[in-house]
Structure formats: C-alpha cells, structure tokens
C-alpha positions in Angstrom: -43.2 25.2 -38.1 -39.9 25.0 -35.9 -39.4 27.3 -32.9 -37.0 28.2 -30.6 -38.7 26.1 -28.1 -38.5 23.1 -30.1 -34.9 23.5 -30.4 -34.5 23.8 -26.6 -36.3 21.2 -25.5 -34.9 18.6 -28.4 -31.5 19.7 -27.4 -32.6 18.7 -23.2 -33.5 15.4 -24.4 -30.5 14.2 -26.1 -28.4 16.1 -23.3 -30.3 14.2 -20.1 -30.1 11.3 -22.6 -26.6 11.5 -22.8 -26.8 12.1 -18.6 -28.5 9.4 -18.0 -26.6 6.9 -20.3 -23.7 7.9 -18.6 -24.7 7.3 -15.5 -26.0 3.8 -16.1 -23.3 3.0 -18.2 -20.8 3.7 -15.6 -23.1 1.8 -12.7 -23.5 -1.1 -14.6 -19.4 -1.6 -15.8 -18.4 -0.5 -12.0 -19.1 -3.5 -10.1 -17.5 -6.2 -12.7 -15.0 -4.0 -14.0 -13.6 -3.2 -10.3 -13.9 -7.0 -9.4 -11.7 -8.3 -12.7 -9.5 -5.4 -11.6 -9.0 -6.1 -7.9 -8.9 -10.3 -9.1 -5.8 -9.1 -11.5 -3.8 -6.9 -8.1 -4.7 -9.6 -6.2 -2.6 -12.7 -8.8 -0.2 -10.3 -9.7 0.8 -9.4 -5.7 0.8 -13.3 -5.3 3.1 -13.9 -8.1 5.3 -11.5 -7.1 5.6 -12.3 -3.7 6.6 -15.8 -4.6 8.7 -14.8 -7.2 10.5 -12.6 -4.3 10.5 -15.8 -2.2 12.1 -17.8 -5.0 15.2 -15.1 -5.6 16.0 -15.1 -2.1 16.0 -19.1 -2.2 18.5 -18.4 -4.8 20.9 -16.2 -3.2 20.6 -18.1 -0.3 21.4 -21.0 -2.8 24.1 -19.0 -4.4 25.9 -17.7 -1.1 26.5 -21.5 0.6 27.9 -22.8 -2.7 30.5 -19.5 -2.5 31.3 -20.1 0.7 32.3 -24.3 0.2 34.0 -22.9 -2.7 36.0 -20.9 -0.7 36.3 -23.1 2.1 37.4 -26.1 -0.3 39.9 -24.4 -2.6 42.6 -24.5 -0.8 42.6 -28.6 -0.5 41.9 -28.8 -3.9 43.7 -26.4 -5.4 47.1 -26.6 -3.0 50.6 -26.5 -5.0 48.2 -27.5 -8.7 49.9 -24.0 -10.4 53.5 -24.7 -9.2 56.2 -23.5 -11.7 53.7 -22.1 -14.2 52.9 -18.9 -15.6 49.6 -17.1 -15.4 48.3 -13.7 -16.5 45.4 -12.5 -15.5 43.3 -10.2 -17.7 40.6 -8.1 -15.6 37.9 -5.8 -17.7 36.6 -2.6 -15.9 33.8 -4.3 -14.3 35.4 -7.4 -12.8 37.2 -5.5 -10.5 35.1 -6.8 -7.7 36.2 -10.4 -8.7 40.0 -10.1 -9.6 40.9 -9.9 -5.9 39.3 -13.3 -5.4 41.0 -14.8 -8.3 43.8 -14.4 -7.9 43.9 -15.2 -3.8 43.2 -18.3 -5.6 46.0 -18.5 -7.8 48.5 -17.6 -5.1 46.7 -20.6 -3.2 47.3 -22.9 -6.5 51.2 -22.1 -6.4 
C-alpha cells in the first residue's frame, strides 16, 4: 500500500534529480559554450575595428579629393559660365551645399 512517506521520498528523488541534472547540465555547456562565446566578441571586435579603420581611410580619401576640387576649380572652371543663365534649385537639406555651389558658379562667370 502507498504512504505518505512514499510520496515524500519519491517526490526528493525526482527533485535532487532535477538538482543534480542542473547542475551538470550547466558545468558541462559552461566551458564550450563561454569559449564559442568569447571566439564570437573576439571576430566581431576585430571586424569592427577594421571596419572603423577602413571609414576613416575613406574620409580621409574623401576630404583630399574635396580639397583639389576646390583648389582646382577655379583654373578649370574660370569665365566657362559667361553670359549664361543659371538657377539654382536648393531642397531643405542641401543647404549645407548651396553655399559651395554657387561660389562655384560665380567662379564660372
């Protein structure tokens, strides 16, 4: 016949079962798990820090060709516009860009 104390201790087993599978469960997945983890930060830090490296190459890039553009403009562009009409059509967030512009048309006549 079933007692109380069969109950009790049935129920401790599958509780210290469920403990103890835990435990090793957790101590067993820690070490590889943690290493794939820490291999991942470590590519991804790397790829980031030469993908950082690569977009300041670019703006250093992009900043010399501005500047011979702005230093050569004026050779090239000297007297081209004389005697024609331009209009210059500037959206909301070109502002930044109109000023240069037209410099440049006033250089080209």
């Amino acid at each position: 016949m079933i007692n109380f104390r069969y109950h009790v201790v049935s129920l401790t087993a599958v509780f210290l079962a469920l403990a103890i599978g835990l435990v090793v469960g957790t101590a067993a997945l820690n070490g590889p798990v943690v290493d794939t983890l820490k291999d991942r930060v470590d590519a991804l830090s790397k790829d980031n820090s030469n993908y950082r490296d690569q977009a300041n190459q670019y703006r250093d890039e992009l900043s010399r060709t501005q500047e011979f553009a702005t230093q050569i403009s004026p050779g090239l562009l000297n007297g081209k516009l004389t005697g024609r009409k331009i209009l210059v059509v500037v959206m909301p967030t070109g502002q930044d860009y109109a000023e240069g512009t037209i410099a440049m048309l006033k250089v080209a006549g």
